[in-house]
Structure formats: structure tokens, C-alpha cells
C-alpha positions as CSV (number, residue, x, y, z in Angstrom):
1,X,92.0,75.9,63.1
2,X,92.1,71.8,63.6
3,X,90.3,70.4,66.1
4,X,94.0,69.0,68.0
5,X,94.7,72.7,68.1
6,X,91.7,73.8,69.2
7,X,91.7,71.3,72.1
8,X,95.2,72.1,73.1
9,X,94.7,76.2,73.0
10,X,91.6,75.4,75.2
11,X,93.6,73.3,77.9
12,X,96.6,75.7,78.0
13,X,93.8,78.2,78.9
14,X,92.3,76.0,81.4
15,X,95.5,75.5,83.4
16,X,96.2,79.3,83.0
17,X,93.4,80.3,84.6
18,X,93.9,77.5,87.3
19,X,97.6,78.6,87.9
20,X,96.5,81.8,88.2
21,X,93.6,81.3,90.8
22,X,96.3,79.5,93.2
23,X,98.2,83.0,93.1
24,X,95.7,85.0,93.8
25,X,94.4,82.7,96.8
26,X,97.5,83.0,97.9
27,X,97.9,86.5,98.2
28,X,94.4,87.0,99.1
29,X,95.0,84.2,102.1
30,X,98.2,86.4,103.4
31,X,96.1,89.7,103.3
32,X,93.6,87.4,105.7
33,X,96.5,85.9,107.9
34,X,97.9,89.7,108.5
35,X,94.3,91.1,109.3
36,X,93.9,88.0,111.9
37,X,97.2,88.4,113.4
38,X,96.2,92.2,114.1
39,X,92.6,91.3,115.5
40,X,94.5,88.5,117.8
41,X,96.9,90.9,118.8
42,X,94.7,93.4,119.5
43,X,92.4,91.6,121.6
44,X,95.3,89.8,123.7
45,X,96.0,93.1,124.5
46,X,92.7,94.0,125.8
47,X,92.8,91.1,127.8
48,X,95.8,91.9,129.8
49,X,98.0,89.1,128.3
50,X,101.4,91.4,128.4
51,X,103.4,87.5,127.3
52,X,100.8,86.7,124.4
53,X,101.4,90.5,122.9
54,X,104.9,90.1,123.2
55,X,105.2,86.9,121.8
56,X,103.4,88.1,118.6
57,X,105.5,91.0,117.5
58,X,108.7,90.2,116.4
59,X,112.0,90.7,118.0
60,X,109.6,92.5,120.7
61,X,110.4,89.5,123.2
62,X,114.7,90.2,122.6
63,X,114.3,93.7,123.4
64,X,113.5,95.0,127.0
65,X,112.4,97.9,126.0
66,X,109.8,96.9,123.4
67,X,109.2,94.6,126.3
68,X,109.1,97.5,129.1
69,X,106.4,99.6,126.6
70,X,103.9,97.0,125.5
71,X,103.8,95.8,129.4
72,X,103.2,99.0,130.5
73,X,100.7,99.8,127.2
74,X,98.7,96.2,127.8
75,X,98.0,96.9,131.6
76,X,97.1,100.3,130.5
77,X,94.4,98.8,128.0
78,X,93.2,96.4,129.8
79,X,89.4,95.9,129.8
80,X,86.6,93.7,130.6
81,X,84.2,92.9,128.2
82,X,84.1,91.5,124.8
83,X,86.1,93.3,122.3
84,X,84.9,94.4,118.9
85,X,87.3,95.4,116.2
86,X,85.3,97.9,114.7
87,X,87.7,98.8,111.5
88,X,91.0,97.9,110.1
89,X,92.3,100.3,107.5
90,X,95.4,99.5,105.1
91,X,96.1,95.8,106.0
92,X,95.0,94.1,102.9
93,X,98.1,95.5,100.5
94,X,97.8,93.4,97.7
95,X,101.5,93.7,96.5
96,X,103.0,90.1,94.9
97,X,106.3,90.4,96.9
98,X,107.0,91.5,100.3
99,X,105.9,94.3,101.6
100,X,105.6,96.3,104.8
101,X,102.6,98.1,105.8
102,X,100.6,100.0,109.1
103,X,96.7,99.2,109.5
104,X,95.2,101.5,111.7
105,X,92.6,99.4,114.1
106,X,89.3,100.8,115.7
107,X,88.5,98.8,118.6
108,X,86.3,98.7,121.7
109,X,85.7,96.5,124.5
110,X,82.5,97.0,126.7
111,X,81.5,100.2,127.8
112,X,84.6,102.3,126.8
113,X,84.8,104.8,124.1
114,X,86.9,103.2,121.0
115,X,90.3,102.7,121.4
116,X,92.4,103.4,117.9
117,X,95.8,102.1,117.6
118,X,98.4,101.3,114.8
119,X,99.5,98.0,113.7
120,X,103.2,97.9,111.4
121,X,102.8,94.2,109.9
122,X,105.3,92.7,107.1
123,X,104.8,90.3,104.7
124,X,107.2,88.3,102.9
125,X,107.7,86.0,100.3
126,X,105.2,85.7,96.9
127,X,102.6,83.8,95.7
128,X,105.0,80.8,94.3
129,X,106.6,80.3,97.3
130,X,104.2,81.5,99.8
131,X,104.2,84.4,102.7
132,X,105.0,84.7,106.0
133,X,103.0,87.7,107.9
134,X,104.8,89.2,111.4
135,X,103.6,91.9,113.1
136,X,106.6,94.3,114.1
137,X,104.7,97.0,116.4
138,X,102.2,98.1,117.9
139,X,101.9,101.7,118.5
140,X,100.3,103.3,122.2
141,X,96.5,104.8,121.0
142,X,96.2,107.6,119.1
143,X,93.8,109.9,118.4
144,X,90.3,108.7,117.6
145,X,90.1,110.8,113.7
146,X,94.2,110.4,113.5
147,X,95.8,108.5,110.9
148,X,98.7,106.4,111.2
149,X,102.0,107.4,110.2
150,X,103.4,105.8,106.1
């Protein structure tokens, strides 16, 4: 093989691998933005901040009874303390397109026993383009060993 070839097959690798890094930040970076949208959710909840929870799950804030329940839910939860999000399950799908999916989230706050909820998040878009992560519920607790539902 000539040395032109040799140089040009080495550059076409180069920017291969380059291209193929920015993908795969990308989709790595939306995995992160969905697992931080759940941990601020979560901990606005435990907070008391009914407005700040509604806010952050989509079309929550159009509908009064999404409204009604994660009122009713956050004033339930409410704690003092700091909160720890002890696990996050199934939140890091790493799917190129869009994709639905429900992370089930340990967390405590002070002295309380841990509080285990589940958290529906959506991801659109791909890694050309880019995502956009929403979180569409948030389910009341559940069980402490009980897994979320598909």
C-alpha cells in the first residue's frame, strides 16, 4: 500500500472514531440528564415543593388531577433532613432513538425508613440531533422489595 493511501486510510479512521465518540457522549449525556431529572424530582418532592414537582413532569401542570395527586403525594412525603437517593434502577437505557422507560428510585431523608417510588421518563430524539429527557410520572411509594411496572 503507498504511503498517500496509507495516510488517508489512517485519517478516515481517525475521524471515525472521533464521530463516533460524539455519539456516544451524547447518548451517555441523555442517560445523565434523565438520572438528574429523577434525583431533582425526587428531592423537590421531599421538600414539600408541590409547584417545582409539577412543573417537572409533563402535561402534569394542564391536568388537575395529576395536579390534585402529586399535591396530595408531595405533602404526604414531605420530610426534613437531607435526602439521599440511595439507588436508581433502569434509567440509563442506552437505546439510539427515543425511548420510554420507568427507574425505580430508593430514597431517604433523615431518620425515615427508605421511601421507593417509580419514575416514567421519555427520551427523545438521537445522537445526530440530540435528546430531550421529560419525566411523565411519578408513581405514589411502593413497596420497599417491589419492582416497577414495564
Amino acid at each position: 500500500m503507498s504511503r498517500p493511501a496509507r495516510i488517508a486510510l489512517v485519517t478516515l479512521a481517525v475521524v471515525a472514531f472521533g464521530v463516533t465518540s460524539v455519539l456516544v457522549a451524547r447518548l451517555l449525556g441523555a442517560s445523565t440528564a434523565a438520572r438528574d431529572d429523577v434525583t431533582e424530582l425526587i428531592k423537590l418532592q421531599a421538600q414539600g415543593d408541590a409547584v417545582g414537582v409539577v412543573r417537572r413532569i409533563d402535561g402534569c401542570r394542564a391536568d388537575p388531577d395529576c395536579t390534585a395527586r402529586i399535591t396530595a403525594q408531595v405533602t404526604r412525603l414531605r420530610t426534613t433532613g437531607r435526602v439521599q437517593i440511595v439507588r436508581v434502577d433502569d434509567v440509563a437505557n442506552l437505546s439510539l432513538g427515543s425511548h420510554t422507560d420507568t427507574a425505580r428510585v430508593v430514597w431517604k431523608a433523615g431518620a425515615r425508613l427508605p421511601t421507593v417510588q417509580c419514575v416514567r421518563v421519555r427520551r427523545a430524539g438521537n445522537p445526530v440531533a440530540g435528546y430531550d429527557v421529560d419525566v411523565v410520572s411519578l408513581s405514589a411509594p411502593i413497596g420497599r422489595e417491589a419492582s416497577c411496572p414495564g
